[in-house]
C-alpha positions in Angstrom: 84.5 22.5 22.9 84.5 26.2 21.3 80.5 26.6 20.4 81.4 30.3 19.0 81.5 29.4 15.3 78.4 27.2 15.8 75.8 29.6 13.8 72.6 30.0 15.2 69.7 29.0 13.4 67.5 32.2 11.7 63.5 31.3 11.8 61.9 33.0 9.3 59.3 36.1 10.3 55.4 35.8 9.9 53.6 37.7 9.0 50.7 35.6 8.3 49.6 32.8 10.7 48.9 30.8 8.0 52.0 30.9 6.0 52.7 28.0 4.7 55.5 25.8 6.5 57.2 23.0 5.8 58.1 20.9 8.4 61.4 18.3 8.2 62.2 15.0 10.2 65.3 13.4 10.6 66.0 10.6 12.2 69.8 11.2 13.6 68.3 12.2 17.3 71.8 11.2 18.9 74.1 14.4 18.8 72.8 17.4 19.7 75.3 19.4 17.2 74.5 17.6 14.1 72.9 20.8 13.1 72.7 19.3 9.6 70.4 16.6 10.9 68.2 18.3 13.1 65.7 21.0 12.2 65.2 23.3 14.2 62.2 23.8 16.0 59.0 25.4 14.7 58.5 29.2 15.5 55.8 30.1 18.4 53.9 31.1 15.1 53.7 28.1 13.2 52.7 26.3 16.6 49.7 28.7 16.8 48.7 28.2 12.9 48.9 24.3 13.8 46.5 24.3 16.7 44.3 27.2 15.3 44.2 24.6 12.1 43.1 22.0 14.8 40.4 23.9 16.6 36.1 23.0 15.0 35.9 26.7 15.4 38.0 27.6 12.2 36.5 25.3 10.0 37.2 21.8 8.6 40.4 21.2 7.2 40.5 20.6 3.1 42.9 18.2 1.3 45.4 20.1 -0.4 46.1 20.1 -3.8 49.7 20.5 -3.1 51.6 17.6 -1.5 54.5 20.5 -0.6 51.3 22.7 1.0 50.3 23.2 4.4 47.7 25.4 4.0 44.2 25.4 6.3 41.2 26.7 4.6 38.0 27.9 6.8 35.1 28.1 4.7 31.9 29.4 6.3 28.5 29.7 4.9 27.0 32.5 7.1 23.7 33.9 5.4 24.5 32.1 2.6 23.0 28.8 1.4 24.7 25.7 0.9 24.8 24.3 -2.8 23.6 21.7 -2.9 25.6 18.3 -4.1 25.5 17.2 -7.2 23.8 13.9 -7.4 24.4 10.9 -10.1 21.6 11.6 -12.4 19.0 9.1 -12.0 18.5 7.4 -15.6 14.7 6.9 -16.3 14.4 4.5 -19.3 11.6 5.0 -22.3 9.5 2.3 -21.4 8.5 3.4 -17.4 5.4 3.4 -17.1 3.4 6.9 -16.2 -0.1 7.4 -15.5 -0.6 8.8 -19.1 0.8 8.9 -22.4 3.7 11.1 -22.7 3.5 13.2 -19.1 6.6 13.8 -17.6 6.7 12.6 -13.9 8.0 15.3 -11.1 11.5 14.7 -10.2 10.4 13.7 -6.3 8.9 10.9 -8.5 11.6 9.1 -9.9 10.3 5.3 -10.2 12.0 4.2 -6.8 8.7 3.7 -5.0 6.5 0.8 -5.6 3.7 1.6 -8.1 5.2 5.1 -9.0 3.4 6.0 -12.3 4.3 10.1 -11.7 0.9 10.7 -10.8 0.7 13.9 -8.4 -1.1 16.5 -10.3 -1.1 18.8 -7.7 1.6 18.1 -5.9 0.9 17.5 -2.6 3.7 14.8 -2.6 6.2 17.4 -3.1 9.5 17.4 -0.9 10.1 20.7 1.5 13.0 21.7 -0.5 10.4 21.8 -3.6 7.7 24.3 -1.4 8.0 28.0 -2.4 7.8 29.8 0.6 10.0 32.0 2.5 11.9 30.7 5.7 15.7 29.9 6.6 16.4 33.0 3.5 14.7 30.4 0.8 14.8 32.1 -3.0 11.6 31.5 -3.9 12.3 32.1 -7.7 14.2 28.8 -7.0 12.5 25.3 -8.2 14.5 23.6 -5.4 15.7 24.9 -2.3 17.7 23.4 0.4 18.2 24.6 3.6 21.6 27.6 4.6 23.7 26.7 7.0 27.2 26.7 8.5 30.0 24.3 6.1 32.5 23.3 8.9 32.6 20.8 11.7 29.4 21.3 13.9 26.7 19.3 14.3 22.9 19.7 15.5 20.3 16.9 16.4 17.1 17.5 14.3 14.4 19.5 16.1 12.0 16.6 15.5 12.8 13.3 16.5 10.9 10.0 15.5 8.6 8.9 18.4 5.7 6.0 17.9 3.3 9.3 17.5 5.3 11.1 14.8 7.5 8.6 13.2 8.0 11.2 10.3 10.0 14.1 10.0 7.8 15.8 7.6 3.8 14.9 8.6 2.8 15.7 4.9 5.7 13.9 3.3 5.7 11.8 0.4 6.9 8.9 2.7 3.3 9.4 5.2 1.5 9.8 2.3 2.7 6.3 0.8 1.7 4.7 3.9 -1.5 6.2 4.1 -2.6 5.2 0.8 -1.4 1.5 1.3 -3.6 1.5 4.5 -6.6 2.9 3.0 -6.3 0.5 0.3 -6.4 -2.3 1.9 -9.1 -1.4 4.3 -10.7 -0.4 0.8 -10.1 -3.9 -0.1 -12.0 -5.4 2.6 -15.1 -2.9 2.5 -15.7 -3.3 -1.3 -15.7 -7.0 -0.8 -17.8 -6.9 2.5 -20.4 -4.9 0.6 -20.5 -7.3 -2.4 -20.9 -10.2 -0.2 -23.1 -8.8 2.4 -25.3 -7.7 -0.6 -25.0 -10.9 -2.2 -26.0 -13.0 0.8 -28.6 -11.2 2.4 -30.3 -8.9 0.1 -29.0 -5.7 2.3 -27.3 -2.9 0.9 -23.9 -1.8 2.9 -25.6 1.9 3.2 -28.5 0.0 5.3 -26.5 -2.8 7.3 -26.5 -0.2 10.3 -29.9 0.3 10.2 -30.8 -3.6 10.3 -28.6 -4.1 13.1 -30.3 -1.1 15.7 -33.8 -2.9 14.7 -33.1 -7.1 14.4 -30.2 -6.4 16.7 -26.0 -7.6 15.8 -25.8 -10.6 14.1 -22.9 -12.4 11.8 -23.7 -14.4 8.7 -27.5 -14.3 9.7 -26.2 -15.5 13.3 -27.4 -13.4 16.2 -24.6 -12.2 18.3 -24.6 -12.3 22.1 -23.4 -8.3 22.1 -25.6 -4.8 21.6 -24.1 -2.2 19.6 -22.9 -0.4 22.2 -20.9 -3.1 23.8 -19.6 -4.0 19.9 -18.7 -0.7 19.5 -16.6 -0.9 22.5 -14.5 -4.0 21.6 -14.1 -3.0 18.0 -12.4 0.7 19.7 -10.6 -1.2 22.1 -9.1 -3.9 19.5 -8.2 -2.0 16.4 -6.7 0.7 19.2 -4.0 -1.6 20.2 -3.6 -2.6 16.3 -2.7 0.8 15.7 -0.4 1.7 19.0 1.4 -1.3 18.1 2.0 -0.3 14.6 3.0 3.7 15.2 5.5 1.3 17.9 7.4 0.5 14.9 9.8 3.3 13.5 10.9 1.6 10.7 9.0 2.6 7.4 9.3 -0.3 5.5 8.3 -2.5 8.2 5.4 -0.3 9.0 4.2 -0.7 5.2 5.1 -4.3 5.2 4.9 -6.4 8.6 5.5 -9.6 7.6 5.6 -12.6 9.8 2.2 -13.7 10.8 0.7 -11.3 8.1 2.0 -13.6 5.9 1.3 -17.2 7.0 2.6 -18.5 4.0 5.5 -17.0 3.3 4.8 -15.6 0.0 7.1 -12.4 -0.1 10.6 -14.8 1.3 11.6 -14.4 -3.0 12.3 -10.6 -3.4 11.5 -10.9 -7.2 8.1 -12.6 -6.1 7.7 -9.9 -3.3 7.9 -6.8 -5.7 5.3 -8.6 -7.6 2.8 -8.9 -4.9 3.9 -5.3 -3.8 2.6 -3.6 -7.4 -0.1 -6.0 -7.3 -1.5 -4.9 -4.0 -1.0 -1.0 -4.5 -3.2 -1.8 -8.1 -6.0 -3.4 -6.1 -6.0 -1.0 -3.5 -5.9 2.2 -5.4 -8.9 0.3 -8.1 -10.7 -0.7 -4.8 -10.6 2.8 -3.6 -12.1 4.3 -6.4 -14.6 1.4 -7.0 -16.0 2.3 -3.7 -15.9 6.1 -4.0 -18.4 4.7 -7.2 -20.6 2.9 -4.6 -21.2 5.7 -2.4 -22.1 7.9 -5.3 -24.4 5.6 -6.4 -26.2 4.9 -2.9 -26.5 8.4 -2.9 -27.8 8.8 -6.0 -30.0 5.5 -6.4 -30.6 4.4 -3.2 -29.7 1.0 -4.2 -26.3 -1.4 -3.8 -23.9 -1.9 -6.3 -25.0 -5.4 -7.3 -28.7 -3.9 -8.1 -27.3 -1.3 -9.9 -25.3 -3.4 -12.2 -28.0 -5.8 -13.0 -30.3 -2.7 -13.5 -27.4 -1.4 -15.8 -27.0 -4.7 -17.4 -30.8 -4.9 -18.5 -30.5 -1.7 -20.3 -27.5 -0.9 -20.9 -27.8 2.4 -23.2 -30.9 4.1 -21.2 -29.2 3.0 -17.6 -26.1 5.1 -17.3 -24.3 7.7 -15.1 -25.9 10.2 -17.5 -29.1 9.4 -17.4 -29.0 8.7 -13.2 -27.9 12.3 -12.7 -30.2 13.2 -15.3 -28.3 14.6 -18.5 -30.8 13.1 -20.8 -33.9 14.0 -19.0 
């Protein structure tokens, strides 16, 4: 067969790797001459473009806009920062409650939380991205500012990884800080109602249960204990040590704030509507019992007396027996 008036396929000249090349298929494979049905094959050049398109050093490949298109885009974001996405405004309805009248919660603050009222007057709740300071080429005439760094296809583990002593990325994070203040509430809870009883029981004040028990020696409920306060001391390090190993063991935050299981014997929070209840409801007791003891320590320091004799002192004259007149504004 006479292959001289066979014409030689032309491929077209590059001079951009990145031209854009469209490619054809066919599916007569049979004859080798049905030129008509095969394409020819792609140039040395388009073959690089292709696996230079490939390669996580160029960049990550962009959906076209053009189904005819076979272009690559690198985008790099060296010294630059980021923008950051836009996110599906959060809708705050008229009737949230806030910790006053008319103030306008931070933005960190938007309602998701249990018991978010928008109260953080001095922002010590704020995110990193909300910090003014300069590092990682921050604009610190920015509100917000979120981290530079590379748009493409490589990764980096974070620096700080959760372990049972730093479960937290950011130590001062609004996330720690939540815990915190369930914890102290609660253990807030229990003093406020251990010094009312105690008080109520025995006549002793909670600022002078210490002393009673280096002179009469440790008792419970007017029973003497078998222990000196040295050897108390001792078990209550050792016992509410392992509590608290055994809670930094657990890396999950809600599970940290809420246990479950035998902390709930009776299976209150097993309704989720029931469970947010009790959830508001404890962060309201906690945060009022925090503050109500703050009052008794002011008042043992100021009186010298517990808050049940202070009230019933208050309550026998009740306009000459006031904070006012105990720190003497009237005098």
């Amino acid at each position: 067969m006479d292959t001289r008036f066979i014409q030689r396929p032309k491929f077209p000249r590059l001079s951009n790797p990145f031209t854009p090349i469209k490619l054809y298929t066919s599916r007569h494979t049979s004859c080798p001459l049905h030129t008509s049905h095969n394409p020819p094959p792609p140039p040395p050049m388009a073959t690089a473009a292709s696996a230079a398109a490939a390669s996580s050093f160029i960049g990550t490949r962009l959906p076209d806009l053009h189904s005819n298109s076979g272009r690559v885009t690198a985008r790099f974001g060296f010294g630059k920062k980021k923008a950051a996405p836009k996110k599906a405004s959060r809708t705050v309805t008229s009737d949230r409650p806030l910790w006053y009248p008319g103030a306008k919660a931070p933005e960190y603050l938007d309602g998701s939380l249990v018991g978010d009222y928008g109260f953080d007057p001095f922002g010590l709740g704020k995110p990193a991205e909300y910090l003014q300071f300069d590092l990682d080429s921050l604009d610190q005439n920015l509100a917000k500012n979120l981290a530079g760094d590379v748009i493409g296809t490589r990764f980096e583990d974070a620096d700080v990884k959760s372990t049972p002593f730093q479960p937290y990325s950011e130590v001062f994070g609004l996330q720690r800080f939540r815990e915190c203040e369930l914890i102290h509430g609660r253990w807030a809870m229990l003093a406020t109602l251990g010094a009312l009883t105690v008080e109520s029981v025995t006549g002793v004040t909670w600022q002078d249960a210490g002393k009673v028990e280096l002179i009469d020696g440790s008792s419970y409920l007017g029973q003497p204990l078998p222990f000196s306060i040295t050897t108390l001391i001792w078990i209550e390090v050792l016992i509410i040590g392992y509590i608290e190993f055994q809670r930094n063991a657990e890396l999950d935050p809600e599970k940290r704030l809420y246990p479950g299981g035998p902390f709930d014997p009776l299976n209150l929070a097993a309704d989720p509507e029931k469970k947010a209840i009790l959830q508001l409801a404890e962060i309201k007791h906690a945060r009022l019992a925090m503050v109500g003891f703050l009052g008794f320590a002011v008042q043992a320091a100021a009186t010298g007396k517990g808050p049940l004799n202070n009230w019933v002192t208050h309550l026998s004259d009740p306009l000459h027996t006031t904070i006012l007149d105990t720190f003497g504004f009237f005098s």
